[in-house]
Rosetta silent file (secondary structure, phi, psi, omega in degrees, C-alpha in Angstrom):
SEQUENCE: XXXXXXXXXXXXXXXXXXXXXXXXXXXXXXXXXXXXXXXXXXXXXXXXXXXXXXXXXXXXXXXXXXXXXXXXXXXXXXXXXXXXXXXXXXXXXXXXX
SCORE:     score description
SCORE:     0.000 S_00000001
   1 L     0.000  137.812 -167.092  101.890  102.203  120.881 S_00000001
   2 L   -89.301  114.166 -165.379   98.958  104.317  119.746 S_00000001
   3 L   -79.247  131.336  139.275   99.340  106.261  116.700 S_00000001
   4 E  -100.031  150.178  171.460   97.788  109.824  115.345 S_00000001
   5 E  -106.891  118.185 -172.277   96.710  109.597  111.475 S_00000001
   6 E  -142.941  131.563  151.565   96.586  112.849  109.682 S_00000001
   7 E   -83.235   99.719 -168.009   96.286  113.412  106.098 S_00000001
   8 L   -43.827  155.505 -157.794   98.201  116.204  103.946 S_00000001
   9 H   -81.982  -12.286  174.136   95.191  118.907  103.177 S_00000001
  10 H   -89.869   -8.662  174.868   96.012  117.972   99.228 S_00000001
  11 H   -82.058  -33.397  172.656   95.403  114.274   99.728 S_00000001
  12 H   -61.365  -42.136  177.784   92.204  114.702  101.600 S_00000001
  13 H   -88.657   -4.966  152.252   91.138  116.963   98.823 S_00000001
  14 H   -65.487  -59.430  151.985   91.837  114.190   96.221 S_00000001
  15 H   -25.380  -52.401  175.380   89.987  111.806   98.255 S_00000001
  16 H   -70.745  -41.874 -161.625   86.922  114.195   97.752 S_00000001
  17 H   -69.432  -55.380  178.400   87.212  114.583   94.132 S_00000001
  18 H   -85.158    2.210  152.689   87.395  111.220   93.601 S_00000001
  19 H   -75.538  -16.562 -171.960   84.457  110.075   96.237 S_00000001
  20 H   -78.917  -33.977 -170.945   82.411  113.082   94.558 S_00000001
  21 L   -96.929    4.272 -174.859   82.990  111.873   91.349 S_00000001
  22 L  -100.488  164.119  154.107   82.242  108.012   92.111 S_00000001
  23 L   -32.869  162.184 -179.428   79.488  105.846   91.605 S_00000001
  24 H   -62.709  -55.175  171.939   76.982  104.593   95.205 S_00000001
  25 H   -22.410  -89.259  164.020   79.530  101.414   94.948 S_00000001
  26 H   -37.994  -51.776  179.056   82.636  103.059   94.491 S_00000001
  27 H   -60.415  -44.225 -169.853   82.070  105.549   96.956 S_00000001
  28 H   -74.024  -23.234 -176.768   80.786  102.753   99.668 S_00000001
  29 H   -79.761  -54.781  178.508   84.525  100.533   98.848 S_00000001
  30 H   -17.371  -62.590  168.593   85.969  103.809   98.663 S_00000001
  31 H   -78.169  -63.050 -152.231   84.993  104.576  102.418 S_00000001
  32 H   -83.634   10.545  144.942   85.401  101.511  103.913 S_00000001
  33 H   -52.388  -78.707  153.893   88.903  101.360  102.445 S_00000001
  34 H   -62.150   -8.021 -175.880   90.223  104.651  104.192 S_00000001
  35 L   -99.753  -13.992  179.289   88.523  103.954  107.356 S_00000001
  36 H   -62.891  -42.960 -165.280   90.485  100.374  107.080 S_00000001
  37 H   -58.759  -39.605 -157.089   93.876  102.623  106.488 S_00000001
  38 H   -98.240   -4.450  159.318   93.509  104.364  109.176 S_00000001
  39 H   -81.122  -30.514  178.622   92.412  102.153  111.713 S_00000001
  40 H   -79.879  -18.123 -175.733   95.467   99.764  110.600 S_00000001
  41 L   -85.767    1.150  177.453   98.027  102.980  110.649 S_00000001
  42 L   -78.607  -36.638  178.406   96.749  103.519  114.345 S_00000001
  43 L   -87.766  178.998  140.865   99.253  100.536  115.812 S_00000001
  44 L    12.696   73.411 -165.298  102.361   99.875  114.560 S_00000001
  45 L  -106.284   16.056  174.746  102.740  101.744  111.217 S_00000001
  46 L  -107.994  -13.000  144.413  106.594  101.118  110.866 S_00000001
  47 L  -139.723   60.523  171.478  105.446   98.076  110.477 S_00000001
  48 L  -140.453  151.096  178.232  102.814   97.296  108.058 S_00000001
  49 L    97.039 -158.698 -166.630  102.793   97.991  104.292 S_00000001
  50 E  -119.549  167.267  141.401  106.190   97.864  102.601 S_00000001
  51 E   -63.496  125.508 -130.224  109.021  100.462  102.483 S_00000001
  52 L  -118.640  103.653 -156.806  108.429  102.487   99.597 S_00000001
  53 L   -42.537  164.099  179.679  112.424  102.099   97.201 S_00000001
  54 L    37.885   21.008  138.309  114.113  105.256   96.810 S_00000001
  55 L  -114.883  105.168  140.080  112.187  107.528   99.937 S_00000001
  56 L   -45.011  145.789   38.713  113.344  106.716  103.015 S_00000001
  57 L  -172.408   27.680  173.353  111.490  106.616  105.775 S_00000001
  58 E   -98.495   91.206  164.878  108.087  106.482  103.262 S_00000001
  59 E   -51.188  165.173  123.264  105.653  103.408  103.483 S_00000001
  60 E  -105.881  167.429  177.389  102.991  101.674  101.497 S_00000001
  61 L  -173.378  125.128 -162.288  100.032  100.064  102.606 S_00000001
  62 L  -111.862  143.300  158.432   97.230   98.841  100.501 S_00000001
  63 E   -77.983  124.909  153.856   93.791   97.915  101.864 S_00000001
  64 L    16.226  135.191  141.846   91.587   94.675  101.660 S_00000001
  65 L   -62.507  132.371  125.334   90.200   94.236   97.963 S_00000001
  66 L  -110.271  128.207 -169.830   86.927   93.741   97.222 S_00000001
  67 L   -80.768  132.230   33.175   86.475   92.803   93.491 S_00000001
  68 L  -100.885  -14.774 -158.687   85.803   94.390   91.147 S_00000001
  69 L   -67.301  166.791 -164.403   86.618   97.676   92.725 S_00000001
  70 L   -92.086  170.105 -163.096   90.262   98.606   92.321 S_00000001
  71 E   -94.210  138.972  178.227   92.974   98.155   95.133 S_00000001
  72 E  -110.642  160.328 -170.804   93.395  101.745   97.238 S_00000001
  73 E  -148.190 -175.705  176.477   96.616  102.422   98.785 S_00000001
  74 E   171.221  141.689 -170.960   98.248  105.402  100.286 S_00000001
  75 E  -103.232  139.743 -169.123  102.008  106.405  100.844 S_00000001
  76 E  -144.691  162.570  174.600  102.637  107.525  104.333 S_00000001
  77 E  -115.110  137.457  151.582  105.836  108.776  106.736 S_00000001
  78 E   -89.053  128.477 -177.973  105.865  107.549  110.628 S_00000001
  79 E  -108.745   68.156 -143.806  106.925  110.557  112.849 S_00000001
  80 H   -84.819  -50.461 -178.037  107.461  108.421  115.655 S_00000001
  81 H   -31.042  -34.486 -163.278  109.217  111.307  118.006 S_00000001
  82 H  -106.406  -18.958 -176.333  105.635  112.672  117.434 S_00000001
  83 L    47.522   76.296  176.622  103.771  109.354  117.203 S_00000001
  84 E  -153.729  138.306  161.369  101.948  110.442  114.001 S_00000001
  85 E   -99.580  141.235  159.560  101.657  109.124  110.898 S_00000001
  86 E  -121.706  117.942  179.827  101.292  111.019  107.933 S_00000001
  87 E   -64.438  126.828 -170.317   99.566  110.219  104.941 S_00000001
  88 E  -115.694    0.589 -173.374  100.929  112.002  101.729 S_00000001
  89 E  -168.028  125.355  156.888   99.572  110.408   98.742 S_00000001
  90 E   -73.798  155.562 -177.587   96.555  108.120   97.648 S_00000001
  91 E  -146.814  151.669  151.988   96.581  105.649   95.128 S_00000001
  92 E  -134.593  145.655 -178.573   94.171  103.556   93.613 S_00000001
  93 E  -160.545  132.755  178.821   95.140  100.926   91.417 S_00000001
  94 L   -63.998  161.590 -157.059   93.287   98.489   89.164 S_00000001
  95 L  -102.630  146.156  165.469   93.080   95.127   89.063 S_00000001
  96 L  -115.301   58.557  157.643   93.658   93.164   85.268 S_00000001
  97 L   -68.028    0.000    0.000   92.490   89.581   86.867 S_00000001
């Protein structure tokens, strides 16, 4: 079953701050990170990432690494009566390998 993926209007405007504010690099992992989320939150989003303790019915789901850049993530709800996912929060988080 085919998903839509929508972003709350303050995580999309995080997203910009921090692609505005990144490096050619950063910005190019940056993008191909979110376009991974959201092509993997298009199928089955109830079941990929983890359940995210203490919110119900609130995922995670982290995207492909490439090193050195740090791992992006994003916390999302499935709305399945609506067959939408919504993303509510970005994350990025470094690696100390």
């Amino acid at each position: 079953m085919r998903y839509t993926v929508t972003w709350a209007p303050e995580t999309e405007t995080e997203l910009l701050v921090l692609w505005l504010s990144a490096k050619p690099a950063e910005r190019q992992h940056l993008t191909r990170c979110v376009n991974h989320i959201d092509r993997a939150l298009l199928r089955n989003p109830e079941q990929k990432g983890a359940p995210l303790r203490g919110h119900p019915g609130f995922r995670f789901y982290v995207a492909p690494r490439v090193p050195p850049q740090p791992y992006v993530g994003v916390v999302y709800e499935v709305l399945g009566d609506d067959r939408v996912v919504r993303v509510h929060q970005l994350r990025t988080i470094s690696s100390q390998a």
